[in-house]
N, CA, C and O atoms as a Maestro MAE file, in Angstrom:
{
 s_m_m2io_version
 :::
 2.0.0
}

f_m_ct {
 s_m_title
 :::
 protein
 m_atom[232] {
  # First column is atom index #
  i_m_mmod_type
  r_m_x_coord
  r_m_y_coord
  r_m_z_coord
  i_m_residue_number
  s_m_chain_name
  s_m_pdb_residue_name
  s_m_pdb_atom_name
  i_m_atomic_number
  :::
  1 25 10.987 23.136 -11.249 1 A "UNK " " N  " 7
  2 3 11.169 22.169 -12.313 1 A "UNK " " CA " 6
  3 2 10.386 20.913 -11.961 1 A "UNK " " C  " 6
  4 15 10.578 20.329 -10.895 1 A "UNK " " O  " 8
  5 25 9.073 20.303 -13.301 2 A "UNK " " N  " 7
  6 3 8.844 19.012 -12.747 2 A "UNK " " CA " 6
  7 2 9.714 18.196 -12.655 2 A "UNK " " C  " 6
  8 15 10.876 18.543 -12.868 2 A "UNK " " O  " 8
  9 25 9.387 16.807 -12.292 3 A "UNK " " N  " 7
  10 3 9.996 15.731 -12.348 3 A "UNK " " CA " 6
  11 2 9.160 14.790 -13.476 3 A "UNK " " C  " 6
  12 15 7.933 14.697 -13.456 3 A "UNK " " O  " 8
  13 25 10.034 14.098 -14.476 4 A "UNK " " N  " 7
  14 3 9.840 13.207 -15.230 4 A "UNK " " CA " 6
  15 2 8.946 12.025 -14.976 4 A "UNK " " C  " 6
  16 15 9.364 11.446 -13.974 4 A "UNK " " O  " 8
  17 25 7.852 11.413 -15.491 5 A "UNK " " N  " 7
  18 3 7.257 10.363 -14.964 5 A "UNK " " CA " 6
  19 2 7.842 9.522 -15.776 5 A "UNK " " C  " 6
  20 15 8.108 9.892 -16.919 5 A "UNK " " O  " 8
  21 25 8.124 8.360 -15.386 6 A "UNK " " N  " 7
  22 3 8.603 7.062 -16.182 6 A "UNK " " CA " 6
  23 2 7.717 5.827 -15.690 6 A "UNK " " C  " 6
  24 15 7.545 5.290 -14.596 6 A "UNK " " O  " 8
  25 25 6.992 5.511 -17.617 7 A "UNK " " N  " 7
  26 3 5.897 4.703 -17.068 7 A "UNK " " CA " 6
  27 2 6.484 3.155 -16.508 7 A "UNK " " C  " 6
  28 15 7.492 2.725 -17.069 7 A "UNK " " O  " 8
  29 25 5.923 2.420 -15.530 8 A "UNK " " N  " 7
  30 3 6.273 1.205 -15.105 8 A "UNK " " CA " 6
  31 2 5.051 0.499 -14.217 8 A "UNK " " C  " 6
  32 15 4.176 1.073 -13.568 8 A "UNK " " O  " 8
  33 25 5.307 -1.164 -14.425 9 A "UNK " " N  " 7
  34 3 3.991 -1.845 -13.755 9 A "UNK " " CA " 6
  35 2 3.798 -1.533 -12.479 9 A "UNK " " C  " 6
  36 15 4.622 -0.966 -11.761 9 A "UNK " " O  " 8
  37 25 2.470 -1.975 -12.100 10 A "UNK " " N  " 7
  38 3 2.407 -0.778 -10.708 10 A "UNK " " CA " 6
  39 2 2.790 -2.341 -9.377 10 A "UNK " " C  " 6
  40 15 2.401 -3.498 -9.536 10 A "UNK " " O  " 8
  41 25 3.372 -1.970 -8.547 11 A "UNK " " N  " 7
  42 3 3.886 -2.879 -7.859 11 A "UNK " " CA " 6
  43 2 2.708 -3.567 -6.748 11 A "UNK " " C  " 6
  44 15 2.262 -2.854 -5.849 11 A "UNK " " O  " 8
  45 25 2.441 -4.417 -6.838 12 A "UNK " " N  " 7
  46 3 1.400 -4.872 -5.769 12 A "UNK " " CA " 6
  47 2 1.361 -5.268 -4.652 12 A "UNK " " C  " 6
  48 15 2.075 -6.252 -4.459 12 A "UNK " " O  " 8
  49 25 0.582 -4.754 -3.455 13 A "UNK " " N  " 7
  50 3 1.430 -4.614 -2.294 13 A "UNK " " CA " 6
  51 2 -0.247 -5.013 -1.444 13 A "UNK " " C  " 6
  52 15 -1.274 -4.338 -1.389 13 A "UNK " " O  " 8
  53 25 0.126 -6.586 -0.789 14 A "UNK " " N  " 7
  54 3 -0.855 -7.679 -0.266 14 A "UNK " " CA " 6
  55 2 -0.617 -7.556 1.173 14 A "UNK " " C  " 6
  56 15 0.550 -7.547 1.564 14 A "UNK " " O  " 8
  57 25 -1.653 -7.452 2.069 15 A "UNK " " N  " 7
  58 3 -1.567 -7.407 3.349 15 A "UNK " " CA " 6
  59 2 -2.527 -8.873 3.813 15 A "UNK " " C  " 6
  60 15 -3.654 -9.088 3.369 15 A "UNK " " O  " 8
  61 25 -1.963 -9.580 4.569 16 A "UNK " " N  " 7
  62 3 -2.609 -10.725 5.410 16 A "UNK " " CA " 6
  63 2 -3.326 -10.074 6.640 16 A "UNK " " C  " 6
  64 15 -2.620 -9.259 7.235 16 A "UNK " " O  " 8
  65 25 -4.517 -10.255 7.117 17 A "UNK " " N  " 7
  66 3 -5.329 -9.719 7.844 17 A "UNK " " CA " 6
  67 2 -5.703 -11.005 8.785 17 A "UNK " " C  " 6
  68 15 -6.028 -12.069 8.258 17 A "UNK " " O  " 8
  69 25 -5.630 -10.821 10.489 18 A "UNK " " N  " 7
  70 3 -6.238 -11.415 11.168 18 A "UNK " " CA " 6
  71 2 -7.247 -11.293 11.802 18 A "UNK " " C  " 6
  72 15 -7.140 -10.797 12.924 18 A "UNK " " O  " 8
  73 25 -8.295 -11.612 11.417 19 A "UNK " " N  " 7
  74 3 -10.102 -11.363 12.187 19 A "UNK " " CA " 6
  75 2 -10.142 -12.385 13.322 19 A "UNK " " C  " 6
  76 15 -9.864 -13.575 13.467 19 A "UNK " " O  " 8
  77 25 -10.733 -11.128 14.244 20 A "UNK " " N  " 7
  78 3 -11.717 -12.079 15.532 20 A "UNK " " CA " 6
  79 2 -13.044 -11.998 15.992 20 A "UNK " " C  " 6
  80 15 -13.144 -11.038 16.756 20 A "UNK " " O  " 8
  81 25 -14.048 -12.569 15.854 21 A "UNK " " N  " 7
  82 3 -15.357 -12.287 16.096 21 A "UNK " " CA " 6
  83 2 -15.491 -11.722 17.366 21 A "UNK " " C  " 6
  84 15 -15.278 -12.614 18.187 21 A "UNK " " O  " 8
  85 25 -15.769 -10.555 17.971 22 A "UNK " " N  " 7
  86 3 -15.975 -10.341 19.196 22 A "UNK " " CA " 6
  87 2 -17.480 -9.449 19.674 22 A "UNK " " C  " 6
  88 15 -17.760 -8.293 19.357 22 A "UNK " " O  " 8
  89 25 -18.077 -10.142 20.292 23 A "UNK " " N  " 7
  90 3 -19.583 -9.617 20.515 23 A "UNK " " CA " 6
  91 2 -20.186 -9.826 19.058 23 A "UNK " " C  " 6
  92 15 -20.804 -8.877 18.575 23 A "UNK " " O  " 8
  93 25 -20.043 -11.067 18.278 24 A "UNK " " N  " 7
  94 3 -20.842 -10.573 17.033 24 A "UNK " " CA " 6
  95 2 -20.204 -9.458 16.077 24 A "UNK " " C  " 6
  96 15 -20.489 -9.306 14.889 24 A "UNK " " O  " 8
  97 25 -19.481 -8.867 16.664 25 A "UNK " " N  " 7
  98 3 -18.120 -8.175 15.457 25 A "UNK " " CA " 6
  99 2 -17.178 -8.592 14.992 25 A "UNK " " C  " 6
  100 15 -16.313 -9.067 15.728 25 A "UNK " " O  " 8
  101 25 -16.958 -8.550 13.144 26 A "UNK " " N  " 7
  102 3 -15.730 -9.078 12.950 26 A "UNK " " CA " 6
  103 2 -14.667 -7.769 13.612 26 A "UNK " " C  " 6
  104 15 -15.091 -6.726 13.116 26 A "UNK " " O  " 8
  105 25 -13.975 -7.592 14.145 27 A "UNK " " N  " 7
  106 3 -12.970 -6.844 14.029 27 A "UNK " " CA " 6
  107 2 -10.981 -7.345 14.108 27 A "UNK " " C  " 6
  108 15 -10.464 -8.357 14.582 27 A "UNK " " O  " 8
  109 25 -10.282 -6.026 13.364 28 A "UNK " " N  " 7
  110 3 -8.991 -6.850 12.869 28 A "UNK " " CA " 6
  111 2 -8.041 -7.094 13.929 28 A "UNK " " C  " 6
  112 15 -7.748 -6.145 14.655 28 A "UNK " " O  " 8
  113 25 -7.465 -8.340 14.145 29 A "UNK " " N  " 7
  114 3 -6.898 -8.556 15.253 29 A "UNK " " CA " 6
  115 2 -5.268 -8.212 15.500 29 A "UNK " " C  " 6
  116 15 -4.619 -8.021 16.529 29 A "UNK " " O  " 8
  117 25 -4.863 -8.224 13.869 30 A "UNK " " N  " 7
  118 3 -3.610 -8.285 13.242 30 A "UNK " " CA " 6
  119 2 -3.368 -8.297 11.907 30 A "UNK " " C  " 6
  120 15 -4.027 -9.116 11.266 30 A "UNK " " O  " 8
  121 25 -2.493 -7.514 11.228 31 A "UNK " " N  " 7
  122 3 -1.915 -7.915 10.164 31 A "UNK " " CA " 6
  123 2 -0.627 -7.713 9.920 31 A "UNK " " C  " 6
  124 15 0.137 -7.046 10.618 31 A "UNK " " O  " 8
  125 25 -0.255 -8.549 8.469 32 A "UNK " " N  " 7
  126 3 1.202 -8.357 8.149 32 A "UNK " " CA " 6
  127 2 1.616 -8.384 6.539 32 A "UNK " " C  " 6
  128 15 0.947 -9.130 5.824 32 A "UNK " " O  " 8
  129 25 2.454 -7.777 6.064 33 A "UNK " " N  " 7
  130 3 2.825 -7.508 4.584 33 A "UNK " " CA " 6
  131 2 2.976 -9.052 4.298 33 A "UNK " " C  " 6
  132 15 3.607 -9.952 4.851 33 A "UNK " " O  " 8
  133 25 2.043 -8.978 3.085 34 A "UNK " " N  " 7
  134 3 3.139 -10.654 2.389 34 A "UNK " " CA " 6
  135 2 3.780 -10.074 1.305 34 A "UNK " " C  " 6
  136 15 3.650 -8.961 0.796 34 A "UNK " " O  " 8
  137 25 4.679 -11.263 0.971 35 A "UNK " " N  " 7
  138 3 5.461 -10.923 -0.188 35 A "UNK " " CA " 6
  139 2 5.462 -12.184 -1.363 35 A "UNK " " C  " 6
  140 15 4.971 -13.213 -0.900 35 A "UNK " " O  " 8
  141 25 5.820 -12.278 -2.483 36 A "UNK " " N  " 7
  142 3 5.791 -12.994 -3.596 36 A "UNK " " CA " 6
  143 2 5.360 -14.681 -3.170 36 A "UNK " " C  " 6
  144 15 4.552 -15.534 -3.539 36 A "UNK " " O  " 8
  145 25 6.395 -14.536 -2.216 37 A "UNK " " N  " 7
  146 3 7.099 -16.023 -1.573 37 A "UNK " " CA " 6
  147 2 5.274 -16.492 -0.652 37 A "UNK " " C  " 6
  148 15 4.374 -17.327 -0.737 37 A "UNK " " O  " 8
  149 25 5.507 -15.760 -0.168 38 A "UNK " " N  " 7
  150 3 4.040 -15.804 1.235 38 A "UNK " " CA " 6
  151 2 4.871 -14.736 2.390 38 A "UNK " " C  " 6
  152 15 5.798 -13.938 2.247 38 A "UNK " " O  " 8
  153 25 4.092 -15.134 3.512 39 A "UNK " " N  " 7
  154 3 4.507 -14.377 4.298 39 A "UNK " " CA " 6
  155 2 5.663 -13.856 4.996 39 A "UNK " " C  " 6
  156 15 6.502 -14.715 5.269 39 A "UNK " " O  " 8
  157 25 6.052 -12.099 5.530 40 A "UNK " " N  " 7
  158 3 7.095 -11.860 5.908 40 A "UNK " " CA " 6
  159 2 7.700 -12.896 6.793 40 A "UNK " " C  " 6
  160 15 6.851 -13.729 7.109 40 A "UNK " " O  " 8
  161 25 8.508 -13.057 7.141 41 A "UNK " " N  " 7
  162 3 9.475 -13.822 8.030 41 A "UNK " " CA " 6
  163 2 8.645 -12.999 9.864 41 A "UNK " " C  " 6
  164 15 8.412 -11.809 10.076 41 A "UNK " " O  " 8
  165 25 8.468 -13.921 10.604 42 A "UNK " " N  " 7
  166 3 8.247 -13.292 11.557 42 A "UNK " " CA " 6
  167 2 8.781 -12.036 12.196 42 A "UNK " " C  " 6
  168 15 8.079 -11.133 12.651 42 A "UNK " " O  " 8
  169 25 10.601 -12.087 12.177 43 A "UNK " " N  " 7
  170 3 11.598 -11.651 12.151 43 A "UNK " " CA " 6
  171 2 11.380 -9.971 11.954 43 A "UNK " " C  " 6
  172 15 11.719 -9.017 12.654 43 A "UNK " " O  " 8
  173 25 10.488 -10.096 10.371 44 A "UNK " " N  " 7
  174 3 10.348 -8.602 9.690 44 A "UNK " " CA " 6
  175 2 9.367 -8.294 10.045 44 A "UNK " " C  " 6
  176 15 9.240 -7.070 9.999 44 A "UNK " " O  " 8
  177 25 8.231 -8.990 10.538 45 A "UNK " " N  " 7
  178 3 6.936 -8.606 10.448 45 A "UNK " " CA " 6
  179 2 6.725 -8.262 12.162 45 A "UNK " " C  " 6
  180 15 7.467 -8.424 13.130 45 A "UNK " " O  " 8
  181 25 5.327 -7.705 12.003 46 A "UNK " " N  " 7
  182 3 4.736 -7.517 13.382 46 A "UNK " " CA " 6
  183 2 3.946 -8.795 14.581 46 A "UNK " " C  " 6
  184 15 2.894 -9.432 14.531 46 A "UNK " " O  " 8
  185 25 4.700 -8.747 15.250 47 A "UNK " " N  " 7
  186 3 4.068 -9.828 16.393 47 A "UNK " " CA " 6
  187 2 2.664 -10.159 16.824 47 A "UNK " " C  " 6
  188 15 2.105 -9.532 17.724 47 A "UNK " " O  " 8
  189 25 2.142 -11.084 16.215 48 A "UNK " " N  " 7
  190 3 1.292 -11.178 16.841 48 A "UNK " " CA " 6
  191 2 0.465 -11.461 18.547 48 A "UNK " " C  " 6
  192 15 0.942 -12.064 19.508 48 A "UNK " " O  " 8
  193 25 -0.852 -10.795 18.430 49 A "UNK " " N  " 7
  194 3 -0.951 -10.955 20.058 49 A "UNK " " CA " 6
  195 2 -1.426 -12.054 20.438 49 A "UNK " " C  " 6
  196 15 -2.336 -12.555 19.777 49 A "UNK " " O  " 8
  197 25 -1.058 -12.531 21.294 50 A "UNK " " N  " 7
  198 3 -1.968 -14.398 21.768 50 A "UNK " " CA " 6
  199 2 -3.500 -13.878 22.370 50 A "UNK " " C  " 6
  200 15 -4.038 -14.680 23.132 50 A "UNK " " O  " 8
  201 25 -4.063 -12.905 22.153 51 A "UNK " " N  " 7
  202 3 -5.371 -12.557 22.385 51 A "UNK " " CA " 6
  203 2 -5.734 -11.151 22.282 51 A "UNK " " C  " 6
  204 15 -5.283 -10.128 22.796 51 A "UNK " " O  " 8
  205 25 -6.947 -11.466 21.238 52 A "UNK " " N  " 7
  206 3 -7.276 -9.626 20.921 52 A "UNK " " CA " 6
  207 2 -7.775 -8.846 22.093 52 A "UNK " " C  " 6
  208 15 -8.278 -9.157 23.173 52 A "UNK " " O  " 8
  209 25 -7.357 -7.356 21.314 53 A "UNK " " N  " 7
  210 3 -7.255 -6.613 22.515 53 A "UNK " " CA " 6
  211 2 -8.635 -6.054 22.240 53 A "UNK " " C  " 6
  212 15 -9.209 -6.102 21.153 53 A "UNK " " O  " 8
  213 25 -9.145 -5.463 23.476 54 A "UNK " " N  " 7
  214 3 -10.555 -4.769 23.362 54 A "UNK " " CA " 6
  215 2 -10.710 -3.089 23.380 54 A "UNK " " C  " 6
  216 15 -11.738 -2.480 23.676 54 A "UNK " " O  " 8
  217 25 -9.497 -2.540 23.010 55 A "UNK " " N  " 7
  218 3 -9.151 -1.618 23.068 55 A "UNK " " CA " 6
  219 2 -9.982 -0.614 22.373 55 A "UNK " " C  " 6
  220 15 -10.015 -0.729 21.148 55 A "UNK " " O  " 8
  221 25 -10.727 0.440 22.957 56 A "UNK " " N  " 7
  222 3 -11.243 1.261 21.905 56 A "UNK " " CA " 6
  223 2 -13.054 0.882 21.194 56 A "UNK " " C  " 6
  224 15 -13.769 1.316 20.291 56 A "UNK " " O  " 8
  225 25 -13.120 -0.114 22.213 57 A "UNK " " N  " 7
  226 3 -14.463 -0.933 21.976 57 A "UNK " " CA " 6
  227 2 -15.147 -0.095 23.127 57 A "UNK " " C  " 6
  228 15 -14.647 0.326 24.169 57 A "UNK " " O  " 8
  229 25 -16.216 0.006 22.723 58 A "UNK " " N  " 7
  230 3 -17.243 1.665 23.486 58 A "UNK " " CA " 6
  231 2 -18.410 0.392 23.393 58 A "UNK " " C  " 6
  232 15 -19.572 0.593 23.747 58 A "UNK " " O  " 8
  :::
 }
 m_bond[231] {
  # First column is bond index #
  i_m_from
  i_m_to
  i_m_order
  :::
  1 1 2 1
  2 2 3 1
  3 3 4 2
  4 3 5 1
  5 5 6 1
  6 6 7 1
  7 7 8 2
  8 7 9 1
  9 9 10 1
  10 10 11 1
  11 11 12 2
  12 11 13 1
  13 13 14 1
  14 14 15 1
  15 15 16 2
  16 15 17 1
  17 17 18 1
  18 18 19 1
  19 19 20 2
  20 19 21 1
  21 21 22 1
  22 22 23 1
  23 23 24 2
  24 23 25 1
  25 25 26 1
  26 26 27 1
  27 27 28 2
  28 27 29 1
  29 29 30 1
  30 30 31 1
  31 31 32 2
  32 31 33 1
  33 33 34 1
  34 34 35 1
  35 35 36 2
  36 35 37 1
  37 37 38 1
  38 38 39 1
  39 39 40 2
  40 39 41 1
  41 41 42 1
  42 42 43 1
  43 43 44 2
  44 43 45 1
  45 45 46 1
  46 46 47 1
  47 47 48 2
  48 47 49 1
  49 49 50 1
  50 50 51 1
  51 51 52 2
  52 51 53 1
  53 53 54 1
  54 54 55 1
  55 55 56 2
  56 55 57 1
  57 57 58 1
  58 58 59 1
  59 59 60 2
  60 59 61 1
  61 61 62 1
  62 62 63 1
  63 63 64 2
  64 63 65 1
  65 65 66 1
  66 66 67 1
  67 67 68 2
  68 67 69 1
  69 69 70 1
  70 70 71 1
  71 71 72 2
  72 71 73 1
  73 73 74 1
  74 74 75 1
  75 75 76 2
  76 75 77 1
  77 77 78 1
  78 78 79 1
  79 79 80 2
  80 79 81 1
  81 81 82 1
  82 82 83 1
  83 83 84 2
  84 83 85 1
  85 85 86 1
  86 86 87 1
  87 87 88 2
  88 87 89 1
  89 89 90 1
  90 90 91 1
  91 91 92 2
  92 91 93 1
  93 93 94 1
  94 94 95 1
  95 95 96 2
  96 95 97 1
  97 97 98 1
  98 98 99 1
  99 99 100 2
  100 99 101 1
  101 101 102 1
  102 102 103 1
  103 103 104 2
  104 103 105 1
  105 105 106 1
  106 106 107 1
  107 107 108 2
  108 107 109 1
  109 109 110 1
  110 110 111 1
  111 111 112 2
  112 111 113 1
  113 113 114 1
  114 114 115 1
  115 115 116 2
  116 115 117 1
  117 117 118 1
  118 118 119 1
  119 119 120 2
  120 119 121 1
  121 121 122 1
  122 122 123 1
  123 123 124 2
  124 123 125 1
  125 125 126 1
  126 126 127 1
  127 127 128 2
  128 127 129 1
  129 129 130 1
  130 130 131 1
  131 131 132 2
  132 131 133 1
  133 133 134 1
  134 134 135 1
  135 135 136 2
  136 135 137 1
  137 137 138 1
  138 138 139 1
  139 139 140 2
  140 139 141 1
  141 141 142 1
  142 142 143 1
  143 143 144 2
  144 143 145 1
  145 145 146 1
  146 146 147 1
  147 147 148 2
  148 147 149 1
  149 149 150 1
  150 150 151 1
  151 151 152 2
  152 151 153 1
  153 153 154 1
  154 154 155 1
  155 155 156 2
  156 155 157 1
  157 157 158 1
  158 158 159 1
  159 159 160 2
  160 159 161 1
  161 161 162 1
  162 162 163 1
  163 163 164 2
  164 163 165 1
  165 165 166 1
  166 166 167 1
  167 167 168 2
  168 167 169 1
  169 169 170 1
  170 170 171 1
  171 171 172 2
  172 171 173 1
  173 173 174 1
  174 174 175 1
  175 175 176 2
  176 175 177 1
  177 177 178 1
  178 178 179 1
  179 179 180 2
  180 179 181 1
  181 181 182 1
  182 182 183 1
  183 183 184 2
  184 183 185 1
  185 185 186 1
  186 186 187 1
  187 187 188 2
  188 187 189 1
  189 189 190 1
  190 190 191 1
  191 191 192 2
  192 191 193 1
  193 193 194 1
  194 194 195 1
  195 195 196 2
  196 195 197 1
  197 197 198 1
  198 198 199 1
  199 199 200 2
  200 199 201 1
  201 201 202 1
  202 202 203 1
  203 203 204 2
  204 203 205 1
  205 205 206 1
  206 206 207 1
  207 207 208 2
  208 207 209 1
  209 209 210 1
  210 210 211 1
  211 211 212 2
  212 211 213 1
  213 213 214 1
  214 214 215 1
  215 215 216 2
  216 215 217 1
  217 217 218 1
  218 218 219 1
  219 219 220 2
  220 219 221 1
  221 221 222 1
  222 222 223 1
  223 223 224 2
  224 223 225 1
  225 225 226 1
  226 226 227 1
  227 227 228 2
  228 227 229 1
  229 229 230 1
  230 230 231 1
  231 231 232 2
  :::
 }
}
């Protein structure tokens, strides 16, 4: 049996992104969901690092 679609506005879903230039690369250092207000509460969100990691950089 399908399931019914019921049309509705599509919900919009904003991510805050932290860039760090490293060697001439932007790459992402961090991010976190915002919401209506601005940003999650630290609380909910993911910690940021006090310095990007170089992880995975070849």
């Amino acid at each position: 049996m399908k399931g019914k679609t019921v049309p509705q506005e599509p919900i919009p879903f904003r991510i805050e992104v932290s860039l760090v230039k490293i060697d001439g690369e932007w790459l992402v250092d961090d991010f976190s969901p915002v919401t209506a207000g601005g940003a999650v509460p630290e609380s909910e969100g993911p910690v940021p690092s006090e310095t990007p990691t170089t992880e995975g950089k070849q």
